[in-house]
C-alpha positions in Angstrom: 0.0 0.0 0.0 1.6 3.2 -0.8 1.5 6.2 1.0 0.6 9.9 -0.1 2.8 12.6 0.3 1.2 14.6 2.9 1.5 11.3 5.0 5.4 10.8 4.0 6.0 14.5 5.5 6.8 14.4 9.6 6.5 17.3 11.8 9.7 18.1 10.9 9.2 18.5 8.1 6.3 20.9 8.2 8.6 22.7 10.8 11.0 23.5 8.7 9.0 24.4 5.7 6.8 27.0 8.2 10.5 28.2 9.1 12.1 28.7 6.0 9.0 30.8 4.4 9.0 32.7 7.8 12.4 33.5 7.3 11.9 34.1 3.3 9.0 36.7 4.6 10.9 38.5 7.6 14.3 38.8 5.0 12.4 40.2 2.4 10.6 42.9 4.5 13.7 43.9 6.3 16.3 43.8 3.0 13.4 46.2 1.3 11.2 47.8 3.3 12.3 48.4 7.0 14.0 51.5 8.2 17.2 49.9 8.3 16.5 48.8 4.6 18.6 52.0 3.2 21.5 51.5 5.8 22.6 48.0 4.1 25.0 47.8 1.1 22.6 47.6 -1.3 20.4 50.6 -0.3 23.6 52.6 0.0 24.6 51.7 -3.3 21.3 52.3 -5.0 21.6 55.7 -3.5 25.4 56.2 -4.4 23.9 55.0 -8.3 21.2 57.4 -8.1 23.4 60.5 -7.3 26.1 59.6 -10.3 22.6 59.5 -12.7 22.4 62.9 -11.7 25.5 63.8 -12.4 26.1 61.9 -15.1 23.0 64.2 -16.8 25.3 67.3 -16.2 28.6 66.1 -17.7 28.9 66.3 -22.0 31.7 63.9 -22.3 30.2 60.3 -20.9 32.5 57.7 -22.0 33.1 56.4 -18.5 29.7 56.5 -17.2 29.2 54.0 -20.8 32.2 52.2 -19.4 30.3 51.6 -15.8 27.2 51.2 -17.4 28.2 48.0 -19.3 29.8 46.9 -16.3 26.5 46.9 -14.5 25.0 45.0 -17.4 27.7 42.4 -17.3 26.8 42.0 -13.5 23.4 41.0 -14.1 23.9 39.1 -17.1 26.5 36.8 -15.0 23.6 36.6 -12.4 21.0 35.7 -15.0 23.3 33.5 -16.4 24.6 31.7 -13.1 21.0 31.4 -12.5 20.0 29.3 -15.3 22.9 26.9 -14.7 21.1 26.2 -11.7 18.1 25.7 -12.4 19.6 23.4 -15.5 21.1 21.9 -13.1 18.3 20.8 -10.5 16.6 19.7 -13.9 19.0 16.9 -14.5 19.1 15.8 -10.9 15.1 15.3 -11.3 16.2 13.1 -14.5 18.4 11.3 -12.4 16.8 11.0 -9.2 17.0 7.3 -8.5 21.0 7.3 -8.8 21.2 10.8 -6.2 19.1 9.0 -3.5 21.5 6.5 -4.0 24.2 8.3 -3.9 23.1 10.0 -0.9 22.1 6.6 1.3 25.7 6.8 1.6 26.1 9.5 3.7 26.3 9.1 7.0 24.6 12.0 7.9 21.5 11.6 5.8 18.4 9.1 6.6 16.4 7.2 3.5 13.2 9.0 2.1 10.8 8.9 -0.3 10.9 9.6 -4.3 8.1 12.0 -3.5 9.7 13.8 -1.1 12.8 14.3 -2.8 11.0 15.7 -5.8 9.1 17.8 -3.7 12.4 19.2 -2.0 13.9 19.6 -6.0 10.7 21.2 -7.1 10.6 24.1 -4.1 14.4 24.7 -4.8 13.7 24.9 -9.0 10.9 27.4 -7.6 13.5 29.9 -5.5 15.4 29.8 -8.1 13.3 30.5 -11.0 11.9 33.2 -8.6 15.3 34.6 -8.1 15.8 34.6 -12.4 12.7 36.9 -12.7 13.9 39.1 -9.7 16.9 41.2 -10.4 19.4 41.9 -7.7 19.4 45.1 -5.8 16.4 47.7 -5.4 13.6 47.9 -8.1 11.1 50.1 -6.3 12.9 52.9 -6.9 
């Protein structure tokens, strides 16, 4: 008789899936929308770009703001691209699940589970990541 998924999880389990979305929520308000949110590195940078944008609007010559500009873009594009190899890469685990539980038995630190529940693990970490692929990194309410 096989056993659904929701009766394979433990309390555990559900603790730590309750925890990590907590965490998820609490990081996200305080990284962009707390008082302190504008203190951090990527506040003060955001504000550091936004005075040079104002500068940059005053100077004729701009063939180092071009310069900085295309470094930016090469920042994102290695964490778009960085992205995608992960998520390519948690693809082919799912492909070849049955030889990473193996694999994994092994350890001496890890106990046996399910199929289901390793494909539900692989399938919440694809989802963080494709999340983080559609978000870009720094501030985009401003």
């Amino acid at each position: 008789m096989t056993t659904t998924l929701l009766q394979e999880l433990s309390l555990l389990d559900y603790l730590a899936l309750g925890w990590f979305f907590i965490c998820w929520a609490g990081y996200s308000f305080f990284s962009e929308k707390s008082t302190l949110a504008n203190q951090c590195l990527v506040g003060v940078s955001h504000a550091y770009r936004l005075d040079w944008a104002k500068q940059m609007l005053r100077r004729e010559v701009r063939i180092v703001d071009s310069a900085l500009v295309g470094n930016l873009m090469t920042s994102v594009s290695f964490y778009a691209n960085t992205t995608i190899y992960i998520i390519a890469g948690l693809i082919a685990v799912m492909g070849t699940l049955d030889k990473t539980m193996s694999a994994a038995d092994v350890l001496p630190f890890t106990h046996a589970t399910g199929r289901s529940l390793w494909e539900l693990k692989l399938l919440l970490l694809l989802g963080i990541f494709i999340f983080a692929y559609f978000n870009l990194p720094g501030r985009s309410d401003n």
